[in-house]
C-alpha positions, 0 to 999 in steps of 0.5 A, a space after each residue: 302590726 302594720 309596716 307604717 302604723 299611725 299610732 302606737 302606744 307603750 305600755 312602759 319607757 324602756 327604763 320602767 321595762 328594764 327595772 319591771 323585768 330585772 324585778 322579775 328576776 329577782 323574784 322568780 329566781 333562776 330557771 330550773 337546770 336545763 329548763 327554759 327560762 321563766 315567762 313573765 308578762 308580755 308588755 308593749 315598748 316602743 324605741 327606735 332601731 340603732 344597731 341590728 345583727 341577724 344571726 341564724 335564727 335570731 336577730 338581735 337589735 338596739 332600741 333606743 328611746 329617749 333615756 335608754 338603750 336596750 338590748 333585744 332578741 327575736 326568732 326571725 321566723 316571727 318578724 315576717 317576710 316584710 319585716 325590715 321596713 329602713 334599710 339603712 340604720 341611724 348614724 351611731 356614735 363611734 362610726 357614723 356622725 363624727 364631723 363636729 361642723 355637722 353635728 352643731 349645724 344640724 343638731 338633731 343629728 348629734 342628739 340621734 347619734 350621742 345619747 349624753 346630748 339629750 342628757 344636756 338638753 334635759 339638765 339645761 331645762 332643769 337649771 332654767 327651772 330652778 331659776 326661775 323658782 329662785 326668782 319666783 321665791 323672792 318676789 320677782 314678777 316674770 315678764 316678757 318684753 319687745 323682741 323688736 325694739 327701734 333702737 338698738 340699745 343696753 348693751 354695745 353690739 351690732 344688731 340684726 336690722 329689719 323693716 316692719 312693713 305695717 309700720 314703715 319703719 326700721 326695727 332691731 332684734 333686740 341686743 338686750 332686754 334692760 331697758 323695756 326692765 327699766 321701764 317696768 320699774 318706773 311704772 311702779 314694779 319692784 322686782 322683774 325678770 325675763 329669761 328670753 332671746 337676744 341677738 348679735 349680729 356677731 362672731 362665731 365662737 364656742 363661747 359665743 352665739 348670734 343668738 341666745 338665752 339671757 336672764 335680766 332681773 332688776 330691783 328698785 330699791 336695792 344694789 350691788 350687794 343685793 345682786 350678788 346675793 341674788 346671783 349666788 343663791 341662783 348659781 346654788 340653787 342650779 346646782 343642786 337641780 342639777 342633781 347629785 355629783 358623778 361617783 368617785 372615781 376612788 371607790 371613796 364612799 358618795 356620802 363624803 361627796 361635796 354636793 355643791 362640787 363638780 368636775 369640770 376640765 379634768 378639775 375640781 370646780 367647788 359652787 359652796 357658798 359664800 363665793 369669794 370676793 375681790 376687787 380688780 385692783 387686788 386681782 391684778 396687783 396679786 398676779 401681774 406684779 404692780 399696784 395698779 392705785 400707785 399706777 394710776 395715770 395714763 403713762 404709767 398704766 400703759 408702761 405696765 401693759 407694755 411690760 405684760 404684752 397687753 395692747 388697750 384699745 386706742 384712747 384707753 384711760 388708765 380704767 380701760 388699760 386696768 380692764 384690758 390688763 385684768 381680762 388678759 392676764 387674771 380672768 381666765 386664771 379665777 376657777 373657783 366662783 369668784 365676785 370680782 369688785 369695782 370695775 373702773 368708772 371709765 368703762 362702766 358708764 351706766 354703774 354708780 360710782 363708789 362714795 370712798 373712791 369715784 374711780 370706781 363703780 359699785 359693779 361686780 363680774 361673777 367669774 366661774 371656771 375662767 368665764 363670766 357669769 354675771 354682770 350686776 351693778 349699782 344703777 347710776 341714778 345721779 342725772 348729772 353725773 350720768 350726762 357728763 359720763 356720756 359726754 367724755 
């Protein structure tokens, strides 16, 4: 075999290699006492080096491939004078790549040295998937839209700017994708999607990145109500691509497994529909100790966000002070998947306000494990209502 082939091809993955040999065990049964171990087919497997130990004659070694590590043996009289072409091994996981500044910078250095990053990446494109046959079930056309957009618009964030020269003109990448989606609709489309990159020109944080996935999806004719079930059968499905839960830690039976029911930050983390659902006001009544309906003017919602240590953003009505209040105090503590219901008017100004209470809009936040999932509402379709929205 040449030191620097071009081409190589296996004949099995190291998992079909694994499984062909431990079936020929089976079969072939145990070796003769004192005789040699039984020969079976010789194939051809590829994998890179990870870990080598030449041992007198032998030497044994680590091949690693993309789902499995195995290990080999060799006589060294059969590898050659010139046999070890890299002298210096890949880093491995306990001993080598340990700094979490590079392993997130320079990430195909993590995926080399921690063999269950790969295993997210895989399970990352088996949710994407299931997504989109979610969508693609009920009648959503997936789309693509501008990346570069001269505005920056559907979402309040600062954008990456730059100049298209054949044009000569400032441009955005793109904070969101809703309004190309809108577009769509009023072109006659009923139901889109795009799953797609947006932009920040933002923090750095384990829950934020400048740059990432979103999915935006729209329905004419539809509401708030026909999103959350949209989103709960997107979260049910995902879970189920995502494949069964791991085996209890108990010696409990597997079957009794709830398959909708992970385990997430050392807790229980139940995806069983239906999801619940409450409305903000509820929420924070419930936790923080006050009727926010019964506080609802300025000063006193803001003598009650004295009270728990909240500090609302200056000029905050008594919807800004309820939100800053909910995200402080109750956000983080929904674990289970939860709908949260009727996020004040005041700080959704895109969203239809509800019939029984205009204070409130027909907007929902899915909430799982303590972080926002989803953000869906009603679409405010009344022009007037909309221009003085604006305007306060």
């Amino acid at each position: 075999m040449p030191s620097y082939g071009v081409d190589f091809r296996p004949d099995l993955t190291l998992d079909e290699a694994l499984a062909r040999l431990t079936s020929f065990e089976e079969e072939a049964g145990p070796p003769p006492e004192g005789g040699a171990p039984r020969e079976g087919p010789a194939v051809a497997v590829a994998g890179r080096v990870m870990q080598l130990r030449p041992s007198g004659g032998v030497c044994f070694a680590h091949i690693e491939d993309e789902d499995r590590r195995l290990q080999i043996w060799c006589p060294r009289d059969r590898l050659g004078p010139g046999w070890e072409v890299v002298q210096r091994l890949p880093p491995e996981k306990f001993h080598g790549l340990q700094d979490q500044e590079t392993r997130y910078r320079r990430r195909y250095l993590d995926l080399l040295s921690h063999v269950e990053q790969r295993r997210h990446f895989a399970l990352r494109s088996a949710i994407v998937r299931s997504v989109r046959e979610t969508l693609d079930r009920r009648g959503f056309l997936e789309v693509e839209t501008p990346i570069l957009q001269p505005i920056a618009g559907g979402a309040s964030a600062r954008p990456f700017a730059t100049h298209w020269n054949a044009l000569h003109t400032d441009v955005y990448l793109r904070i969101a994708i809703e309004l190309h989606l809108k577009r769509l609709l009023v072109g006659g489309y009923r139901r889109v999607y795009e799953i797609g990159r947006v932009f920040r020109n933002e923090g750095l944080s384990p829950r934020h990145n400048p740059e990432f996935t979103m999915l935006e999806a729209y329905e004419a004719y539809g509401d708030y109500t026909t999103m959350r079930e949209l989103a709960e059968a997107i979260v049910v499905d995902a879970a189920h691509a995502a494949g069964a839960p791991p085996e209890p830690e108990d010696g409990g039976s597997a079957a009794c497994l709830n398959p909708l029911a992970r385990r997430l930050a050392g807790r229980e983390l139940d995806l069983t529909p239906p999801f619940r659902t409450a409305r903000m006001v509820d929420l924070v009544a419930e936790r923080c100790g006050f009727e926010p309906l019964a506080a609802w003017d300025a000063g006193t919602m803001l003598d009650e966000a004295r009270r728990l240590r909240v500090a609302p953003p200056p000029g905050a009505g008594p919807g800004g002070v309820l939100l800053e209040i909910y995200e402080q105090h109750v956000e983080s503590t929904l674990w289970d998947p939860t709908f949260v219901l009727d996020y004040p008017a005041e700080v959704s100004p895109l969203a239809r306000r509800r019939s029984d209470d205009p204070r409130f809009t027909e907007r929902f936040e899915l909430i799982v494990a303590g972080r926002e999932l989803a953000n869906a509402f009603s679409e405010l379709n009344d022009p007037i209502d909309q221009r003085r929205r604006f305007e306060e």
